[in-house]
VOPA-436133 format. One record per residue: y, x, z of N, C-alpha, C in turn. Coordinates in pm, whole numbers, plus 50000, padded with zeros to 5 digits. Each point is the difference from the previous one (the first is absolute). Layout:
<sites>
YXZYXZYXZ
...
</sites>
This chain:
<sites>
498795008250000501214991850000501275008650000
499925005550063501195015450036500485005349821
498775001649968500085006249871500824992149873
499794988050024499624991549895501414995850063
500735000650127501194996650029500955008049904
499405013750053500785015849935500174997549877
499024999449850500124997049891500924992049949
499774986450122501514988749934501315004749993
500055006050113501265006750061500875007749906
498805009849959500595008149881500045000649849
499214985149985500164996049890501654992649995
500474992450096500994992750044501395007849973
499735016150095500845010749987500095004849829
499235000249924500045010449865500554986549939
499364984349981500444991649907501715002250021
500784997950061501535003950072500295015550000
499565006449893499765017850045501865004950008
500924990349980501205003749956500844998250142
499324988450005500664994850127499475004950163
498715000849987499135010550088500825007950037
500575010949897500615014150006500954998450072
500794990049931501405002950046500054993350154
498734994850042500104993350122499925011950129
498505005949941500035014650050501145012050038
500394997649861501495013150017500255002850125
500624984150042500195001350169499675007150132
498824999949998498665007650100499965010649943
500325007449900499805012649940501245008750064
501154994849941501265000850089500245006550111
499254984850093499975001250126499555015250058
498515001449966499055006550083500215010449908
500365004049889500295015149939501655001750124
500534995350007501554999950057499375006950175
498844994050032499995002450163499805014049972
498545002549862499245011750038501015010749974
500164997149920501455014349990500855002150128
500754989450016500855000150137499365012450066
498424991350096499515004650101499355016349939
499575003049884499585007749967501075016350051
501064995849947501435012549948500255003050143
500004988150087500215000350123499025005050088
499345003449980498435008550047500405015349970
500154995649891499975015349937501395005250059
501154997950046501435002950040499385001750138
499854989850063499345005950119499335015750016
499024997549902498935015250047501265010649964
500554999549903500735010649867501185005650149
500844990250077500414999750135499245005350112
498984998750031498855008950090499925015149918
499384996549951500225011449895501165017350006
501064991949973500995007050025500635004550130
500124992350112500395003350124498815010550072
498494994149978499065011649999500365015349981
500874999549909500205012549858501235008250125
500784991050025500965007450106499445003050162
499034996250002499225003950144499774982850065
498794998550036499954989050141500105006950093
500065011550038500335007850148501685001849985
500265001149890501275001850022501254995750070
501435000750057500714995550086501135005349872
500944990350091501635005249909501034997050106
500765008850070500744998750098501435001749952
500844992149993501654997549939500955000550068
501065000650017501174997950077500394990949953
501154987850104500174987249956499084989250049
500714987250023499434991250073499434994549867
498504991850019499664992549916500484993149869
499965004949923500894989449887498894995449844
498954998050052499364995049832498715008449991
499315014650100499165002049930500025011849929
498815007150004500185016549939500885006149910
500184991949915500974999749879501785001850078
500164996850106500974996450072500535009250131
501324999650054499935009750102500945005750017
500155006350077501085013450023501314992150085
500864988849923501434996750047500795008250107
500384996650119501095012950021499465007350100
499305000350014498995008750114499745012349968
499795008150073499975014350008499075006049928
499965007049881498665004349944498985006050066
499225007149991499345009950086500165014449925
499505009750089499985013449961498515009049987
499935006949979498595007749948499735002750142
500605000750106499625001650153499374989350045
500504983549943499384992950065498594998949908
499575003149863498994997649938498695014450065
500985008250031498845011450085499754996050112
500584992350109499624991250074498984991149985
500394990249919498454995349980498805006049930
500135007349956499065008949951499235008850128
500435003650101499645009150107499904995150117
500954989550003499574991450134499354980850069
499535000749816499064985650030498685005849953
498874997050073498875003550018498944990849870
500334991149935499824994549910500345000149834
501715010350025500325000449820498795011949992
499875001249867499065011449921501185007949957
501164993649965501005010349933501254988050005
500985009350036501654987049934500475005449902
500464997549933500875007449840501814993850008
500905006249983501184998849970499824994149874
501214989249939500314994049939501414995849957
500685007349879501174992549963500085002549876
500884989149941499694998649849501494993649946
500075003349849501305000249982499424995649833
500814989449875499585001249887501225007649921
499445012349903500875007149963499524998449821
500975008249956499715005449833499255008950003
498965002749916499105008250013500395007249810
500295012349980500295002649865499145011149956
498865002249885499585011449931500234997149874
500275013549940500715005549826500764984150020
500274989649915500634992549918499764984450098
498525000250049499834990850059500434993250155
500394989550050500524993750108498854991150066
499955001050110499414985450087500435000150154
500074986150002500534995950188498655001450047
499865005750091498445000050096500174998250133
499535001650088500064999350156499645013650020
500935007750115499845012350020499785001750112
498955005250101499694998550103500075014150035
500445003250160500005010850080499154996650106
498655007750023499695001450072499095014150043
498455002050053499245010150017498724997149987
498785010050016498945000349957499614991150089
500144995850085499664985950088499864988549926
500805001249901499904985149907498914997249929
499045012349950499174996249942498784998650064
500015001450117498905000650059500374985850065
500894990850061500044990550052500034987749887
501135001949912499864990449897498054999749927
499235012350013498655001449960500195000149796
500985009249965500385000349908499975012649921
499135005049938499425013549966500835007549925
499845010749960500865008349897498775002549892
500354994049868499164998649886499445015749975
501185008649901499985013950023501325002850018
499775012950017501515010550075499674998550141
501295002050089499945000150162500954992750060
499715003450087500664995850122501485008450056
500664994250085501135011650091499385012649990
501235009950000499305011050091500794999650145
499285005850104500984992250104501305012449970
500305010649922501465011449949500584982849976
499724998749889500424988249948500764984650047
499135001550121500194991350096501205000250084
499925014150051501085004950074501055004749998
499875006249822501895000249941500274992849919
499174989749997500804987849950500174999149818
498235010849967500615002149863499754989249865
500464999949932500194990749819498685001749974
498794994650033498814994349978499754987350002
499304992249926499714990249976498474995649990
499214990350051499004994849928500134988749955
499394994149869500334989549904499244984650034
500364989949964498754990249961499694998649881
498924995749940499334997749850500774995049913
500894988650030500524992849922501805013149954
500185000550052500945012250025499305012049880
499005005450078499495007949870500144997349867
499354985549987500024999549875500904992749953
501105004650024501524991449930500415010149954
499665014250102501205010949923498705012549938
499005002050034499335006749939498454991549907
499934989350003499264993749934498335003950045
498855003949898498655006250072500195017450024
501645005350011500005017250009499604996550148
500115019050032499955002750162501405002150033
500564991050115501075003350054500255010750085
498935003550030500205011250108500725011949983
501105003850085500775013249967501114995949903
500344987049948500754995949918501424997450122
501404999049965501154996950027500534986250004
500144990450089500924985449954500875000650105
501084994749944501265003550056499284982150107
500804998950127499834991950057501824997550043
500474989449942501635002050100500915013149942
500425009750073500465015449952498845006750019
498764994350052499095014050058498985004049913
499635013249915498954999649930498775004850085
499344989549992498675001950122498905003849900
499195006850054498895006249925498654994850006
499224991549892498864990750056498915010750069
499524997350078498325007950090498854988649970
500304988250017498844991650032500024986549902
499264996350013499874985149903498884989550127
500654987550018499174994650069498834990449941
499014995850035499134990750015500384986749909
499704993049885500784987749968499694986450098
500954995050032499654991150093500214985749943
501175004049850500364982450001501064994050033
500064986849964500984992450071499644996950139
501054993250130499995000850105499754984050016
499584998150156500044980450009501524996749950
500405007850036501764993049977500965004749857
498895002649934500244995249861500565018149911
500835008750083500295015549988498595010849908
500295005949930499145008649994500185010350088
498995002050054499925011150107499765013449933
499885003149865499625009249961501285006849922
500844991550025501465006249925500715005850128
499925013050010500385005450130500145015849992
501035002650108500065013149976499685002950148
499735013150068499535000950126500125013950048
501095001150025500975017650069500104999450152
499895015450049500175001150124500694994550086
499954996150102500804990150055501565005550026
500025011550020501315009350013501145003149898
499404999949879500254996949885500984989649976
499464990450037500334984649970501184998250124
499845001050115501325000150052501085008250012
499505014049958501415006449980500635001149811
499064993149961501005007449858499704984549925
499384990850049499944983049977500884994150073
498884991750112501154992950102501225004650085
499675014949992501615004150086499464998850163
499164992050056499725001450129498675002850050
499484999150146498915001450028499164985750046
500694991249903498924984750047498655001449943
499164994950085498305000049921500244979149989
499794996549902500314989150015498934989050006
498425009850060499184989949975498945009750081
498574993450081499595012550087498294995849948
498725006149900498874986449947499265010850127
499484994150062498645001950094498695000949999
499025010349971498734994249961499034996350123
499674990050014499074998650129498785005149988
499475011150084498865007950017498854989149981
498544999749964499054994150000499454997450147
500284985250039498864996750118501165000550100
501264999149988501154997150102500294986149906
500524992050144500414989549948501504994749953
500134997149891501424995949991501014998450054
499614987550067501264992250103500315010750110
499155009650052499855008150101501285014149918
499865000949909500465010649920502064992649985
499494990349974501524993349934500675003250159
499334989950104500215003350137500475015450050
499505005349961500315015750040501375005149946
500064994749882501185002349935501304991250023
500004989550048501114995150036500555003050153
499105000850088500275013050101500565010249981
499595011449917500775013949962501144993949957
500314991149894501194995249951500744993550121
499884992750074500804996250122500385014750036
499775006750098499955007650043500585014149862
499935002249918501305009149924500874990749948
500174989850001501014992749949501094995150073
499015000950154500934994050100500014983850028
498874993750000500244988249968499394992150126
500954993650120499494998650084499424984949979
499424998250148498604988150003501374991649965
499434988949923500384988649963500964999649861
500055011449980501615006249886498604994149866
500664994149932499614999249839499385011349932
499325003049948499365011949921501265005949885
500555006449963500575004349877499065008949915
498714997450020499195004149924498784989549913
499195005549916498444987649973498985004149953
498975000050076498785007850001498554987649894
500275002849868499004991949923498955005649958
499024991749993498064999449981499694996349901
499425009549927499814997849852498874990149989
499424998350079498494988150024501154989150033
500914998250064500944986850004500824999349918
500175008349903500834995949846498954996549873
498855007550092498744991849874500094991550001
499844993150166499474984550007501174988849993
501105007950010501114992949954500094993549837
499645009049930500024996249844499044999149936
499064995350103498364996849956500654985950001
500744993650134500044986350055500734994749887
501025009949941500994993549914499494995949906
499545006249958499444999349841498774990650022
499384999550138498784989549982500634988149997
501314995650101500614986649966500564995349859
500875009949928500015000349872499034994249889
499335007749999498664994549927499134987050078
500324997250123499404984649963500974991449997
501535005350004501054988549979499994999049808
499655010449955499825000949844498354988249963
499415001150081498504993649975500504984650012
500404997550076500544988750054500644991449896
501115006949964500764998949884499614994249863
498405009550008499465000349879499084989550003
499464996650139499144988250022500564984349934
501165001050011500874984849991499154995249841
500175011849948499674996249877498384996049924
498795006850121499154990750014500324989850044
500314993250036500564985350032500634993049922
500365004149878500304994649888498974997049911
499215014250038499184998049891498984988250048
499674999550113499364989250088500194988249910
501674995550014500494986749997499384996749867
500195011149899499985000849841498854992850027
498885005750046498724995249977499684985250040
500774996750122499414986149996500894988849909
501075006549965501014991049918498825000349820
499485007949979498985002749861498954988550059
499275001750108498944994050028500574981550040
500925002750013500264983649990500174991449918
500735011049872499954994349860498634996349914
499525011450076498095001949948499414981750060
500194999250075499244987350075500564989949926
501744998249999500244991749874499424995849877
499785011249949499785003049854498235000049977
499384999650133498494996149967499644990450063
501164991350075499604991150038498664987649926
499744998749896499044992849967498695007250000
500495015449973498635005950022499505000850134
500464999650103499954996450155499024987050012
501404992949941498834980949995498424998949977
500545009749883498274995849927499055009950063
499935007650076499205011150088500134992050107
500954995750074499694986850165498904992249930
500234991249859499094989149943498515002750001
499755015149957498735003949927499365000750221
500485007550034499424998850112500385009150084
500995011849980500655009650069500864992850123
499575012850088500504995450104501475006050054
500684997350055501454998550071499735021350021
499125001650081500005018150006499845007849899
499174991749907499975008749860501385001549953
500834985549962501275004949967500655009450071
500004998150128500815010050067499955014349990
498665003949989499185012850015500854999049790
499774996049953500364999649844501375014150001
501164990550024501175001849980500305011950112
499314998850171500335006750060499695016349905
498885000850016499425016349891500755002349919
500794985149906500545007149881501385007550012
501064991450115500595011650103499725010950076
499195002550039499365008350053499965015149879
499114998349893500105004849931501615003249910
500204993749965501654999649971500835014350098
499544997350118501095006550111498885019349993
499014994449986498925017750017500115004549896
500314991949869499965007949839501895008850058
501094991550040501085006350022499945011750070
498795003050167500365006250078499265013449931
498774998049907499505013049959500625006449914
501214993149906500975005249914501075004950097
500424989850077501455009050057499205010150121
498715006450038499735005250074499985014149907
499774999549860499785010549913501065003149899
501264992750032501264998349945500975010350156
499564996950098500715000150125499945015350012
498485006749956499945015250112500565006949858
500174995149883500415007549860501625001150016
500164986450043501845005750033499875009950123
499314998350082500565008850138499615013349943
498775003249916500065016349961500755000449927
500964998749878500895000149937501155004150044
500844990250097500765003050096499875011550106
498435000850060499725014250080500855010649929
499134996449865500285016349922501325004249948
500874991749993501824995649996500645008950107
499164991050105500795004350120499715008850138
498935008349961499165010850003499584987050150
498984994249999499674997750107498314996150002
499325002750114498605001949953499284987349951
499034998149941499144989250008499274995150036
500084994650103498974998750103499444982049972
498765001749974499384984850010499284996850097
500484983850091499434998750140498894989649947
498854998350039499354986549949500274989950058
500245003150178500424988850018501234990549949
500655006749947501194993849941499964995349841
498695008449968499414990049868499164990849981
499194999650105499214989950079500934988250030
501195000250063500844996050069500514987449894
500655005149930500334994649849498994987349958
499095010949975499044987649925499334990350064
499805000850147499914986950099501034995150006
501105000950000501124992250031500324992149827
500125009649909499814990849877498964992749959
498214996350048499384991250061500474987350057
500765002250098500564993550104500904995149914
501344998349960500704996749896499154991449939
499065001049950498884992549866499534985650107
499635005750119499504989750121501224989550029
500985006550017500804992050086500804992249919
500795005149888500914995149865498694987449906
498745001250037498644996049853499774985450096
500675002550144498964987150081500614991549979
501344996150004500744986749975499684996249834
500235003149920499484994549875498444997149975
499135006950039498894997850001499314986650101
500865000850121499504986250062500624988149935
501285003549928500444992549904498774993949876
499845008649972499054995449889498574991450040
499775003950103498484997450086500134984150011
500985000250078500844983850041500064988449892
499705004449865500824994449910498954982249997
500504991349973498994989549966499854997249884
498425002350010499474999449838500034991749902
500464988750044500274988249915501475000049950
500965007750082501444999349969499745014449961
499385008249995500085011049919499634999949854
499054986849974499414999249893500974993549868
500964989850092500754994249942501225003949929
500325013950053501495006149989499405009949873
501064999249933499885008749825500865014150042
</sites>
């Protein structure tokens, strides 16, 4: 009976093959519209894990300045720090692995003919070991280097290859500002950053360097922390806002003019974002299964119209009230699963498309393709039942009669 339901169904669907389609469109729509949504949004998520990973989960970032927005953010009129207070934490919390000085300035960067704005950072060999950020080839400081403050530079990738293309930069000249700094090192390619920066467009000079013949002073304007393996965070952040009370001067109850952030709490910060995002986008995209819903029972009502005598004469012969129902219900049913296996294979083709646009990974969840196609089921169930009990209902003698 099942079978012999199925056959009508889709004989019903192909005789209407025009109108079928365009009934479908709807549910195709719909459920290609979620899978993408939820798909890109998976993939932004991880591509976001991903990247904050890349800058350390042990890592810390300690700022001057009261709270204002977040790593990206900081400093306002508060006192910078000095390379005394970053050897401080380096020597007297029992938890950093290393602190690194930090200040950064965006300058002109000029070789032979060519120009670019980059970010120019002053700091020391601390940085690469806390940021966990390698030197590709060439080197490192020398600590001579370190200590008179000399016109050395190490590069990022993207940097490389703007002014020397696939050559070796090493031992080569780029003027930075007035200063012609001499490349040693090339770093690691890392990419773009969560916050959208390439991190690989960078220049990276002694920290001494940078404040006497850059910024003019001795601010470190940023302090990254690496937390040793098997010490705990909060215990570490803790340690550090102590030393900072205490060289800053900041008695019990006084406001912090400082902000001690957790790269595991800026993960999960823009894990949350982007997960609400993407289901306020799913959401969005859902409405429009619900159109496609309506589509379907607004088709299937015309359908009951339009066979109304064929109804009659199947009550007459001897069919019963569930057969019709079971009839029309399947042929919605079907209607709504022919949409969800198209827009389910319409849905992950836009989201890799778009991945590959917008460099973001492709990640396919089943449950969320699973997800789809029960719920566009459901659609077929819930949109197929009012017309179909419609039809079931019909009386066979006044069905027989109507042309």
């Amino acid at each position: 009976m099942i079978l012999e339901t199925g056959r009508l169904a889709i004989q019903a669907i192909f005789r209407n093959a025009l109108r079928s389609s365009l009934t479908v469109l709807g549910v195709v729509i719909g459920v290609a519209a979620v899978i993408a949504m939820v798909t890109l949004g998976q993939g932004t998520t991880a591509r976001v894990a991903t990247e904050v990973a890349q800058l350390g989960s042990n890592l810390l970032m300690v700022m001057p300045g009261q709270e204002a927005g977040g790593p990206a953010s900081g400093g306002g009129s508060a006192a910078s720090f000095t390379i005394r207070d970053v050897d401080a934490v380096a020597d007297q919390i029992p938890g950093a692995l290393t602190a690194a000085p930090f200040a950064s300035r965006t300058m002109t960067l000029v070789f032979g003919a060519q120009n670019h704005s980059s970010a120019v950072t002053g700091t020391d060999n601390r940085y690469f070991i806390a940021r966990d950020w390698p030197i590709e080839y060439g080197r490192d400081f020398y600590e001579s280097e370190l200590r008179a403050g000399s016109a050395a530079c190490v590069i990022g990738d993207t940097t490389r290859s703007l002014f020397f293309g696939t050559g070796d930069p090493i031992g080569e000249t780029i003027r930075v500002g007035q200063i012609s700094c001499r490349i040693i090192g090339v770093l690691v390619s890392r990419g773009s950053s969560s916050f959208g920066s390439d991190q690989d467009d960078i220049v990276i000079m002694p920290l001494r360097t940078f404040q006497r013949r850059i910024a003019g002073n001795a601010d470190v304007n940023m302090i990254y922390v690496a937390v040793r393996e098997g010490f705990s965070t909060a215990k570490v952040i803790r340690d550090i806002e102590l030393l900072m009370h205490e060289r800053r001067q900041i008695a019990t109850g006084e406001e912090d003019d400082f902000n001690v952030f957790d790269m595991e709490q800026v993960a999960s910060m823009l894990s949350t974002v982007t997960g609400i995002l993407t289901g306020l986008l799913a959401a969005v995209a859902g409405v429009s299964l619900l159109v496609g819903g309506i589509g379907i029972m607004n088709i299937m009502l015309v359908s009951v119209t339009e066979r109304t005598k064929e109804i009659g004469i199947r009550l007459a012969i001897g069919a019963s009230e569930r057969q019709i129902l079971m009839q029309f219900l399947v042929e919605a049913i079907v209607l709504s699963l022919f949409g969800g296996i198209i827009g389910i294979g319409l849905g992950l083709a836009l989201a890799a498309i778009a991945g590959s646009f917008l460099d973001v990974p492709f990640i396919i969840d089943p449950l969320v393709v699973f997800g789809a196609f029960a719920f566009s089921a459901a659609i077929g169930v819930i949109f197929g039942y009012f017309p179909a009990r419609q039809a079931a209902r019909l009386n066979p003698i006044e069905a027989l009669r109507r042309e």
